[in-house]
C-alpha positions as a printed Julia matrix, in Angstrom:
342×3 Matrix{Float64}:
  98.33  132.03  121.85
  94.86  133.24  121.49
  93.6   136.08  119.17
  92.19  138.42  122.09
  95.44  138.85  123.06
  96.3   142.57  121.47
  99.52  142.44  120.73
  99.51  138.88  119.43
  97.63  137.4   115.95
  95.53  133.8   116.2
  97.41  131.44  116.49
  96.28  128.67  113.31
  99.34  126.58  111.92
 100.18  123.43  113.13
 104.17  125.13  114.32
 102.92  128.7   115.17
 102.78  127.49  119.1
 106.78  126.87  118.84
 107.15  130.34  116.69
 105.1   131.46  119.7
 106.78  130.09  122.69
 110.37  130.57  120.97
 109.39  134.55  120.84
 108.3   134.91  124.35
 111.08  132.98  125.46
 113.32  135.59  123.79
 110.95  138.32  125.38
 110.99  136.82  128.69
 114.63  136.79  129.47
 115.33  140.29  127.96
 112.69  141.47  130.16
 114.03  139.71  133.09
 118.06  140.92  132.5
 117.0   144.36  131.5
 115.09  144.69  135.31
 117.84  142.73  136.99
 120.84  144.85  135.48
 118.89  148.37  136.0
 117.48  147.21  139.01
 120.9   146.46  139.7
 122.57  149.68  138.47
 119.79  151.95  140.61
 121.06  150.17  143.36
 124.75  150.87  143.51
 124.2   153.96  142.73
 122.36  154.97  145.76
 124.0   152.24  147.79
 127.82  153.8   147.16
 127.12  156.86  146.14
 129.79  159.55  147.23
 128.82  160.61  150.74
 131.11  163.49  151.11
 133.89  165.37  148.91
 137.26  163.97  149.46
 135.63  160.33  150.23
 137.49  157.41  148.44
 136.58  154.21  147.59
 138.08  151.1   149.35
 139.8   149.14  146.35
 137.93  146.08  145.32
 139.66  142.44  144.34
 138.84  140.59  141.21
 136.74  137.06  141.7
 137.47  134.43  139.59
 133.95  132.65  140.46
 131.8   135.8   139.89
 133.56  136.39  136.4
 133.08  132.76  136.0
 129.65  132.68  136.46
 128.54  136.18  134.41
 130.18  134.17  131.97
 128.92  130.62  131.99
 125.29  131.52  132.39
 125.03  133.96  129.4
 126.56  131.22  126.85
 124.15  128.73  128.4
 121.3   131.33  127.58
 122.18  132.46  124.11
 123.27  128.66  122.82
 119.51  127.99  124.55
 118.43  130.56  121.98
 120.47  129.42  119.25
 119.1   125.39  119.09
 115.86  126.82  119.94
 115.46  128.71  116.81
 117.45  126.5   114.66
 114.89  123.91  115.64
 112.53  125.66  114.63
 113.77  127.21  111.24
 114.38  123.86  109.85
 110.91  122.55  111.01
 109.69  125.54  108.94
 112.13  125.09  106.07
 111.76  121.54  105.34
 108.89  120.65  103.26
 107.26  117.1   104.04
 106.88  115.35  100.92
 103.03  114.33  101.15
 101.92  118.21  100.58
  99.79  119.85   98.49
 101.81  121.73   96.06
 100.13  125.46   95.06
 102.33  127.5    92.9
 102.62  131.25   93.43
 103.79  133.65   91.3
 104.35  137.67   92.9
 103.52  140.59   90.97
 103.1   144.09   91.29
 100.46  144.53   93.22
  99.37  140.66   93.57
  99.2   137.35   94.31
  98.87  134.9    91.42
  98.13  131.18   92.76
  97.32  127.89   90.65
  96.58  124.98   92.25
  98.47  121.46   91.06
  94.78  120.49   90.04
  94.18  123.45   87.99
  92.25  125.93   89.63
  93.68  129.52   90.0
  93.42  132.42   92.4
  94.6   136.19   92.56
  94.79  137.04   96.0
  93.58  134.08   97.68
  94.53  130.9    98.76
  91.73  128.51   99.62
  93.59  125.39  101.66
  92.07  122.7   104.01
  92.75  122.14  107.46
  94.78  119.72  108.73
  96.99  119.29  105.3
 100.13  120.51  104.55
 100.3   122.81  101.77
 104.05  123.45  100.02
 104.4   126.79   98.04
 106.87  126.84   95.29
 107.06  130.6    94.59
 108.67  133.17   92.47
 108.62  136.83   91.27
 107.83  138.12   87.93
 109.64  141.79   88.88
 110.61  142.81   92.15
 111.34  140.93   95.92
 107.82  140.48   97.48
 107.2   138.44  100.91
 104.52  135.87  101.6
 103.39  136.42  105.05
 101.05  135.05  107.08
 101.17  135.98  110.95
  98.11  133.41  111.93
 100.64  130.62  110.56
 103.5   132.37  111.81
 105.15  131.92  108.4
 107.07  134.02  105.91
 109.26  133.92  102.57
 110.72  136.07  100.63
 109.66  135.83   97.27
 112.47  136.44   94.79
 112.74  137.24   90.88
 114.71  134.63   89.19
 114.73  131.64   91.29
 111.86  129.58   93.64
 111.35  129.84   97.27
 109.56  127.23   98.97
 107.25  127.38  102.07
 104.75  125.39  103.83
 102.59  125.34  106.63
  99.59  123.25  108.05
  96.47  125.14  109.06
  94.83  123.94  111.95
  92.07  125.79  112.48
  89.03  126.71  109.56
  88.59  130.71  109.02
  89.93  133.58  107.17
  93.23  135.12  107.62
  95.22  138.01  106.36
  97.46  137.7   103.57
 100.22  139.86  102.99
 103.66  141.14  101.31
 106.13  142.08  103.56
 108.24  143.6   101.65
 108.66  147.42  100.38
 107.87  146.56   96.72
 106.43  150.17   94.75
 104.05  152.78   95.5
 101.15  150.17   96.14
 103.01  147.79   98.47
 100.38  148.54  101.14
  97.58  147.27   98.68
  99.39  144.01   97.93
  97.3   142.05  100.43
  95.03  138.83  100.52
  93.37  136.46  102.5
  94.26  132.52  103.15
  91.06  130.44  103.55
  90.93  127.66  105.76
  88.24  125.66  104.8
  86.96  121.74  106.22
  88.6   118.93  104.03
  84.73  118.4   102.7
  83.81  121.76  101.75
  87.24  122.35  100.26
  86.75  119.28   97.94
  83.27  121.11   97.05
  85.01  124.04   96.28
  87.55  122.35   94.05
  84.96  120.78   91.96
  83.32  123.94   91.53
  86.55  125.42   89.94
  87.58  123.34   87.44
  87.46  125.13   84.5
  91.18  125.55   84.34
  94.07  123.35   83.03
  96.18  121.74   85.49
  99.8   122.8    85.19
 101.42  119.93   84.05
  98.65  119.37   81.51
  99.44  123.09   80.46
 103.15  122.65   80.64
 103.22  119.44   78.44
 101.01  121.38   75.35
 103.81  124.08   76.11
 106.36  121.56   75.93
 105.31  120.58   72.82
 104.87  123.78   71.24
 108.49  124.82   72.04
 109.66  121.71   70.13
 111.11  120.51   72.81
 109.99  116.94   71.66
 112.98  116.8    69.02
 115.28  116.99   71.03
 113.62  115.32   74.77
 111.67  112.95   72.98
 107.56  113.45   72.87
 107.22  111.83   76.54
 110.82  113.36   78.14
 112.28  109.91   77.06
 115.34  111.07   75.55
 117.03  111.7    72.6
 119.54  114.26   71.8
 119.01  115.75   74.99
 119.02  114.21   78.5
 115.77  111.98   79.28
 113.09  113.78   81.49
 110.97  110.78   82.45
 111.88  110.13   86.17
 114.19  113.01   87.1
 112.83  114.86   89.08
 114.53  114.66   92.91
 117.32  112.5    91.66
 120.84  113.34   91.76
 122.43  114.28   88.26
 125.42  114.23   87.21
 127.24  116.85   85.53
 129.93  117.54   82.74
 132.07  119.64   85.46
 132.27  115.82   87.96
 129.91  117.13   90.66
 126.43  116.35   91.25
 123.11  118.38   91.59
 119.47  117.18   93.09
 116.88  117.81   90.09
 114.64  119.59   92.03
 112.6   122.92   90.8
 115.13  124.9    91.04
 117.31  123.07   88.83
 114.95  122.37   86.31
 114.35  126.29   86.36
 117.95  126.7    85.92
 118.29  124.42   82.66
 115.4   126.52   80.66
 116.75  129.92   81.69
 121.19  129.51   81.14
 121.39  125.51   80.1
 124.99  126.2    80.26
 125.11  126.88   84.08
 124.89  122.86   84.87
 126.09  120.7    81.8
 124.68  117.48   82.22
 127.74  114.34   81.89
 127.52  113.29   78.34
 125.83  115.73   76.44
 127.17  118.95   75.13
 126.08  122.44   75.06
 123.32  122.18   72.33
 120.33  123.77   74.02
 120.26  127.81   73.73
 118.56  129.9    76.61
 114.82  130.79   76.7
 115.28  133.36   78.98
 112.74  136.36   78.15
 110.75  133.92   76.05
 109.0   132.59   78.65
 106.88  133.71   81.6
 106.94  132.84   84.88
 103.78  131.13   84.78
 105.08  129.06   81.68
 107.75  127.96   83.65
 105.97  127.1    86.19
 104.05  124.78   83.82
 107.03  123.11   82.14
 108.54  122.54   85.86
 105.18  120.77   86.74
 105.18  119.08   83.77
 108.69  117.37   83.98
 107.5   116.71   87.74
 104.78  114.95   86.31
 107.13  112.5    83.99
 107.27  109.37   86.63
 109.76  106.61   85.54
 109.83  102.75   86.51
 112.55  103.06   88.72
 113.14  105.44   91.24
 117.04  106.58   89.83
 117.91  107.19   86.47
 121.09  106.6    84.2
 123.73  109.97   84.6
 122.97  111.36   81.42
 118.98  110.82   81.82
 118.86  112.0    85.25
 120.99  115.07   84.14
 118.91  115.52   80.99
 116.15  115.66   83.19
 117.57  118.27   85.2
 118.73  119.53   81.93
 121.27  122.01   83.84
 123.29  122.62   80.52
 122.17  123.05   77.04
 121.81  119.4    77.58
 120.82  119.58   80.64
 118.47  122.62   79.3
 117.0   120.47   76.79
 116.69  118.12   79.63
 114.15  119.74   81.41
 111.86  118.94   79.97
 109.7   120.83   79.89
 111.04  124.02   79.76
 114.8   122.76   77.67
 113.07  120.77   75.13
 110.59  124.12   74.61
 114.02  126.44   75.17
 115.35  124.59   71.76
């Protein structure tokens, strides 16, 4: 798609031409079924209209190949439709792993944004082209919407848990930001701008903003003001709590026999109810820090558990669940945020 094309916004993400070509797909045959049956309909009725009073019809028989056909061609259309956009929905919902990570955090009327190297932004996102960029996101009140019609991308943004979201710009330049979802009075101000910059002058930029913390750095002094240390150990190493150290995106298991992947969400979990997801082995020790802690802050304690990198790449049950911390255990587990929760 190009951008002088009215009805249609540039076209600057590396899937927006299959968003694209998926939607005038969709347009195309409605287009082409709503002529053909109205087309059709004028037709008949001019063609056997009722010529005089007392005039009657001439009985028609059923066909077994025309039914068969009305029938066979409008499955093949809409399961056309269906793999089509399921293609495409898990292109767009499955983050790569070799992103940049940006946390976002909606507010009303804003957008809060911290890079994993530190530097923040409210209201804009500055991104280079040709990398993928994940956003884990959450709300600190209401449902907002990240949108982005350039990328073709969209996510609601939801109190109380993380949405995820990525894209990869392919073209440098500035493009609207905005929520796209009823959220107050000022929803229509709640608007920013994505800038796509070069990979050079976005490395420029970075260095000129680094004034800030980096999460994880922030999360760990958080994690150790919470005392989470007594119970995580001072490096998410364990103790009376699950270990931290190498958690993150293994599979834990639980008190309950099931399993659970450690991922932000989890971790998120364990701070807020520990008792939710008891990690196998420890008991329900760790109390809740919901209401204690911002969004932000947790944000920073996820990053920071993310940040504790074992030897190996799985952990013990108890450590990987202590990392996820789902229970009190579990809680105290993530580190971060369980060992700051007790």
């Amino acid at each position: 798609m190009q951008s002088w094309i009215p009805i249609v916004p540039e076209s600057a993400s590396s899937f927006s031409w299959k968003v694209d070509a998926l939607y005038f797909y969709l347009s195309g045959v409605t287009l082409f079924f709503t002529l053909l049956i109205s087309g059709t309909l004028i037709f008949f009725v001019i063609r056997y209209r009722r010529r005089t009073p007392y005039e009657i019809p001439r009985p028609v028989a059923g066909s077994h190949k025309l039914e068969t056909v009305w029938t066979v061609i409008p499955f093949v259309i809409a399961m056309t439709m269906f793999v089509w956009g399921a293609s495409v929905f898990f292109d767009q919902y499955k983050p790569p792993q070799n992103a940049i990570e940006v946390y976002v955090v909606g507010k009303q009327w804003m957008w809060k944004l911290q890079h994993a190297t530190g530097q923040r932004e409210i209201n804009e996102l500055h991104v280079p082209v040709g990398r993928k960029v994940r956003l884990i996101m959450t709300s600190e009140d209401v449902i907002h919407d990240f949108f982005v019609p350039a990328f073709r991308t969209k996510a609601d943004v939801v109190p109380g848990r993380y949405t995820t979201m990525w894209f990869e710009a392919t073209k440098p330049g500035t493009y609207h930001l905005f929520c796209a979802e009823y959220c107050g009075m000022n929803h229509s101000g709640m608007i920013g701008s994505v800038i796509v910059m070069e990979p050079r002058d976005f490395d420029n930029w970075l260095s000129g903003n680094v004034g800030s913390m980096t999460p994880a750095t922030a999360g760990q002094q958080l994690y150790q003001t919470l005392g989470c240390a007594s119970c995580h150990g001072g490096s998410g190493e364990g103790g009376r709590g699950p270990a931290l150290t190498g958690t993150f995106g293994t599979q834990i298991s639980l008190a309950s026999g099931g399993t659970v992947t450690a991922d932000e969400g989890y971790l998120r979990e364990s701070i807020i109810n520990p008792q939710a997801k008891l990690v196998a082995g420890f008991g329900p020790i760790m109390p809740t820090f919901q209401g204690q802690v911002s969004e932000d802050q947790l944000m920073q304690l996820v990053a920071y558990i993310k940040s504790l990198h074992g030897a190996g790449t799985t952990t013990p049950a108890p450590t990987p669940s202590a990392a996820a911390s789902p229970s009190p255990a579990r809680a105290v587990a993530s580190p971060a945020p369980a060992p700051s929760i007790r």
